[in-house]
C-alpha positions in Angstrom: -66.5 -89.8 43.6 -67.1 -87.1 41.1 -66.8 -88.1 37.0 -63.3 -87.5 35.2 -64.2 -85.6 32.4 -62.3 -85.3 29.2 -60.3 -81.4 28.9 -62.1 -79.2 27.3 -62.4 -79.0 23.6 -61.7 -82.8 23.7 -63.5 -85.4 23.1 -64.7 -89.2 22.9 -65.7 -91.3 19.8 -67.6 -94.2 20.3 -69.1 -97.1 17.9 -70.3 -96.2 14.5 -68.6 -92.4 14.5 -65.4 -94.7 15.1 -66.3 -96.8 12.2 -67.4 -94.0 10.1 -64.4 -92.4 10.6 -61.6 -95.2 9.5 -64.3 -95.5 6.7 -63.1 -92.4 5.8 -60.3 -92.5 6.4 -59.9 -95.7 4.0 -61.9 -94.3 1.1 -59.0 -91.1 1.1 -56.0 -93.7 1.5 -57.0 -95.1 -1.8 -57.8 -92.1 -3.7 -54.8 -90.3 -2.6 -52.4 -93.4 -3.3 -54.2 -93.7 -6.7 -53.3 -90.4 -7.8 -49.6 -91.3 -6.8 -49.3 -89.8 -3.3 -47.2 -91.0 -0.5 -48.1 -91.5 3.0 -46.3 -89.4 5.7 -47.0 -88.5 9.2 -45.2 -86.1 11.7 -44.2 -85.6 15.2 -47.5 -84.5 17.3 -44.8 -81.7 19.2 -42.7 -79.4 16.6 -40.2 -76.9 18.0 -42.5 -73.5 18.2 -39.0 -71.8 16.1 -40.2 -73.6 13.0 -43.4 -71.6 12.8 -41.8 -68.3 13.9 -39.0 -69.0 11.1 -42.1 -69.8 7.9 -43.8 -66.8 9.3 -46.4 -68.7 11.8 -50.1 -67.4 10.9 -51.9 -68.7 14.1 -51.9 -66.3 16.8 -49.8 -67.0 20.6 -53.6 -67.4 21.9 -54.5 -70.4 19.5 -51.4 -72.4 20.0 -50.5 -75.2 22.9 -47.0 -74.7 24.1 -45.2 -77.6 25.8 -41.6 -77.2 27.2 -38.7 -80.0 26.4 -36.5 -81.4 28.3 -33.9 -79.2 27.1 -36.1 -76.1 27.9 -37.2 -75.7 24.8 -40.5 -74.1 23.4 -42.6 -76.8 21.9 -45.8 -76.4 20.1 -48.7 -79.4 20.2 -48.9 -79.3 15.8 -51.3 -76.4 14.9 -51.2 -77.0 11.5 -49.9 -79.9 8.7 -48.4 -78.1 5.8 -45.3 -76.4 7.9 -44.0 -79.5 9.8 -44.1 -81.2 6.2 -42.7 -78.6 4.7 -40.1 -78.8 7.2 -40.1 -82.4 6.3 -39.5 -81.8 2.8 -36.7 -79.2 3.1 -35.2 -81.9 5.3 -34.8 -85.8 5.2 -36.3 -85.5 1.8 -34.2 -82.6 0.2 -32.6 -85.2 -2.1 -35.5 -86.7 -3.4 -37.2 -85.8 -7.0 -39.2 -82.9 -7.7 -42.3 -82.7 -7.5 -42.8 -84.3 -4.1 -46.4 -85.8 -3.6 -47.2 -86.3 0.1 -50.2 -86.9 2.0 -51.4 -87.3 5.4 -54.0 -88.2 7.9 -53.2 -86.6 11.8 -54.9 -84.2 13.5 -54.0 -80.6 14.6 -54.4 -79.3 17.7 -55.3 -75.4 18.4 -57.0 -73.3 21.5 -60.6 -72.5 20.7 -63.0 -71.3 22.7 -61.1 -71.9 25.7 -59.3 -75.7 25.4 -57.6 -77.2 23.6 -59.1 -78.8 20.6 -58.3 -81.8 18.5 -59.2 -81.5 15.1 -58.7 -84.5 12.6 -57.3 -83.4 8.8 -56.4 -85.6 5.7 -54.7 -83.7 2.7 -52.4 -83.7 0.4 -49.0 -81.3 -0.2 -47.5 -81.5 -3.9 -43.5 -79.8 -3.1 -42.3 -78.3 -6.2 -45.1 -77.9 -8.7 -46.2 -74.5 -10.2 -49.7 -76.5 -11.1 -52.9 -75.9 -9.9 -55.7 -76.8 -11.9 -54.7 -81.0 -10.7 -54.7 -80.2 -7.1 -58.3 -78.6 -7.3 -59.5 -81.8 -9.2 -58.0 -83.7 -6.9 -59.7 -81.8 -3.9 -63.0 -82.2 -5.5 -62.7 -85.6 -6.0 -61.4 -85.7 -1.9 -64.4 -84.3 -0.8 -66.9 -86.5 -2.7 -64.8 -89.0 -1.3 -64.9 -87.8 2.2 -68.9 -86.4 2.5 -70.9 -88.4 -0.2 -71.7 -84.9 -1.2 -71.0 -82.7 -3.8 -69.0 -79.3 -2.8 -69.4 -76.3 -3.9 -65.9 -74.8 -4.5 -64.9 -71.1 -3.8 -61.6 -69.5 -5.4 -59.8 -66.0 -4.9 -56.0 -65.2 -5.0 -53.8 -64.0 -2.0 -51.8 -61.8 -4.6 -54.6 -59.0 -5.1 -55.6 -58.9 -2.2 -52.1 -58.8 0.0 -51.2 -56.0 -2.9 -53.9 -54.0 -2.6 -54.2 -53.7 1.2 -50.5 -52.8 1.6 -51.2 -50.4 -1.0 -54.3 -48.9 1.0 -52.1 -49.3 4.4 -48.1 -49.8 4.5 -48.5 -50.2 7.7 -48.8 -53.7 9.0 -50.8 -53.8 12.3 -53.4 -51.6 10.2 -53.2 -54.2 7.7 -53.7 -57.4 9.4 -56.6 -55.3 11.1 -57.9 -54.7 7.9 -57.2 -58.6 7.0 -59.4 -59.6 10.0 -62.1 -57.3 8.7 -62.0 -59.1 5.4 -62.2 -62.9 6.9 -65.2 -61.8 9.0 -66.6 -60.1 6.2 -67.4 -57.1 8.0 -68.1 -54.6 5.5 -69.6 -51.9 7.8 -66.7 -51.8 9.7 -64.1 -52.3 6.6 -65.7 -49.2 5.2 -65.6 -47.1 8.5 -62.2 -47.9 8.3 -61.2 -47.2 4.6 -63.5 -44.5 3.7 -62.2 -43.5 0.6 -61.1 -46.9 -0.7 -64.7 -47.5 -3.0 -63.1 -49.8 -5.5 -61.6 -51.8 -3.3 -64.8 -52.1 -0.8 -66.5 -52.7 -4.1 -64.2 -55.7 -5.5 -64.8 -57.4 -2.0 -68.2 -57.5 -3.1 -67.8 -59.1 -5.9 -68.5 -63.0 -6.8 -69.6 -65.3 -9.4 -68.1 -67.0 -12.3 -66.0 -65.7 -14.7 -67.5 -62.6 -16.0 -66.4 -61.5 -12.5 -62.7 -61.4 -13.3 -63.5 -59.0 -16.2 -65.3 -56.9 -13.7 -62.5 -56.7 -11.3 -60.1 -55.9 -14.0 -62.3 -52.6 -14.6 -63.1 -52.1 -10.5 -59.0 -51.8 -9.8 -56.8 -49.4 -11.2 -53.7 -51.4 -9.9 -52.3 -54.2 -12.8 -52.9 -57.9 -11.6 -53.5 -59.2 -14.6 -50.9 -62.3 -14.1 -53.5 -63.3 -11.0 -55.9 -62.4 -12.9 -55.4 -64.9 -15.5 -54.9 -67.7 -13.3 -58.0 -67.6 -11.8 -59.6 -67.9 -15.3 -57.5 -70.6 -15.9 -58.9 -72.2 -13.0 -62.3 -71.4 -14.2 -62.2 -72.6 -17.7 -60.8 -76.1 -16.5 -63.2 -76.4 -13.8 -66.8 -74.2 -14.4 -68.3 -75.5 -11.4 -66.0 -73.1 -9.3 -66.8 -69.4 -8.4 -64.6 -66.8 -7.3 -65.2 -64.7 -4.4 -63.4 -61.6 -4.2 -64.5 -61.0 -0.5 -62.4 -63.7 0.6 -59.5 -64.0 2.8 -57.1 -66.4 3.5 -57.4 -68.4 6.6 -54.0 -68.9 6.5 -51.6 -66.7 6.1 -48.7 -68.4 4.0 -50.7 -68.5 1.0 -49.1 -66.4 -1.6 -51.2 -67.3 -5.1 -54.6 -68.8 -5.6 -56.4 -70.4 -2.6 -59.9 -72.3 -1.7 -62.4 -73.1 -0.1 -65.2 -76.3 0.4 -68.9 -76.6 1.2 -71.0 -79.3 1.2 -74.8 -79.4 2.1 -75.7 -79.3 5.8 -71.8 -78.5 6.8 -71.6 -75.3 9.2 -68.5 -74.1 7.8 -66.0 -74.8 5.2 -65.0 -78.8 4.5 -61.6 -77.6 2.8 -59.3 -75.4 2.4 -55.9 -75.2 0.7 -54.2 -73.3 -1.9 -50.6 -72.1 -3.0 -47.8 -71.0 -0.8 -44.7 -70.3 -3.0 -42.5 -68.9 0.2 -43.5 -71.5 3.1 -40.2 -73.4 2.3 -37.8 -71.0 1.3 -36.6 -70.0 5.2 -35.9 -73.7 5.8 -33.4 -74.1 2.9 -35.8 -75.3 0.1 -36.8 -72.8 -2.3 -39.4 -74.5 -4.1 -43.0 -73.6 -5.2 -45.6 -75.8 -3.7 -49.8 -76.3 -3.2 -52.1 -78.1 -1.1 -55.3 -78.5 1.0 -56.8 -80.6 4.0 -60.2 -82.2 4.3 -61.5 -81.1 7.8 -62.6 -84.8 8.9 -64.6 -83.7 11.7 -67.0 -81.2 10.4 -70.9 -82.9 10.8 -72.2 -83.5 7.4 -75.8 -85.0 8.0 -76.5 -87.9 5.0 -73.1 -89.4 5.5 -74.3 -93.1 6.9 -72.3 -96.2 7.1 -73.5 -98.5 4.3 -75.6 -101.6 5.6 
């Protein structure tokens, strides 16, 4: 009889990744509780309309549609911040601004293939302008999380949405040019914007905060309110660098936004940042921030104390 295999992109967790995991998963609890946070959790299905309402950023390839009862499109949750944003606008439109909510549930998303399960904890403040406690916070979340300390990238969605649909109104070209930027393809960004030399050059640009006074000189459109809050950022928290080249994974982010790395992780341990619009097509107009710890990415060094 042949061996049932788990689907693609799934998979089992035996023994100590089990225990290192609610380990984990205890050491956030208590942080995120300690800084005032509630717990929520939501549905693993959402109705596929609330991500085409927010302005969905995943792709029809990356999502796993289900069909209701009441022939319905469903979507297995592809992301964390919408459905509690959805939440927020919602059974908790009453409550007191700001809202501080966190969670620990995975998302689910096609890659490579299948369908993949991948396990998040993170935090969503609803109706705060205030970034400099979130980044703290999301520091302090991945020390928590890796036994490592993470190295902290910053840019801000503003210049760069402004300045691409200023090089290209149109927005297939755009998004193309958006992909370009996230892949850091820079051959193929300049084949494609020939004449755009300050802005291939501000891609290029990174470091601390010398490099905001650089950009300021590189552009000759005014973003000088973004600007600003990036050395905000900066002067409360020196260990962070901005990187100018870039671009938001997601794409409801409408001011600054981040990225984590530890030691020995492939890719990036966090990501978050502000998305001042996500709520306002569900009835909530209300600025708001936040970031997820990807629990699953391998960190070598993380060991279960004896």
């Amino acid at each position: 009889m042949p061996i049932v295999r788990t689907p693609e992109g799934m998979r089992d967790r035996l023994f100590n990744e089990c225990a290192l995991r609610r380990e984990q998963e205890t050491e956030l609890r208590v942080l995120f509780e300690h800084y005032g946070f509630s717990e929520v959790s939501t549905p693993i299905l959402e109705h596929y309309e609330l991500f085409t309402r927010t302005g969905s950023p995943f792709s029809e390839e990356t999502l796993v549609k289900v069909i209701d009862r009441a022939g319905r499109i469903c979507v297995l949750r592809p992301d964390n911040t919408a459905p509690i944003a959805r939440l927020a606008a919602s059974r908790l439109q009453n409550e007191k601004l700001p809202l501080k909510l966190w969670y620990q549930q995975p998302v689910y998303r096609v890659v490579g293939g299948g369908c993949a399960e991948l396990p998040q904890a993170g935090v969503e403040v609803i109706g705060s302008a205030e970034d400099t406690e979130v980044l703290k916070l999301a520091l302090e979340a991945v020390r928590v999380a890796f036994r490592k300390e993470p190295h902290i990238e910053i840019s801000h969605a503003g210049i760069l949405q402004t300045l691409i649909s200023d090089l290209s109104p149109d927005s297939g070209r755009a998004e193309f040019i958006h992909s370009l930027i996230e892949r850091k393809n820079f051959s193929a960004l300049g084949d494609e914007l020939p004449d755009a030399r300050d802005f291939l050059a501000l891609l290029r640009l990174s470091g601390g905060a010398e490099v905001l006074d650089e950009a300021e000189r590189t552009i000759d459109i005014p973003l000088i309110e973004p600007l600003n809050e990036l050395r905000a950022l900066l002067a409360a928290l020196p260990s962070v660098t901005v990187d100018f080249g870039m671009a938001p994974a997601i794409g409801y982010y409408t001011g600054v936004f981040f990225r984590g790395y530890v030691d020995g992780a492939a890719g990036a341990v966090l990501t978050g940042g502000r998305y001042d619009r996500l709520l306002a097509p569900l009835g909530r107009d209300v600025p708001a921030v936040g970031f997820a710890i990807h629990q699953e990415t391998h960190v070598p060094g993380r060991r279960r104390p004896c």
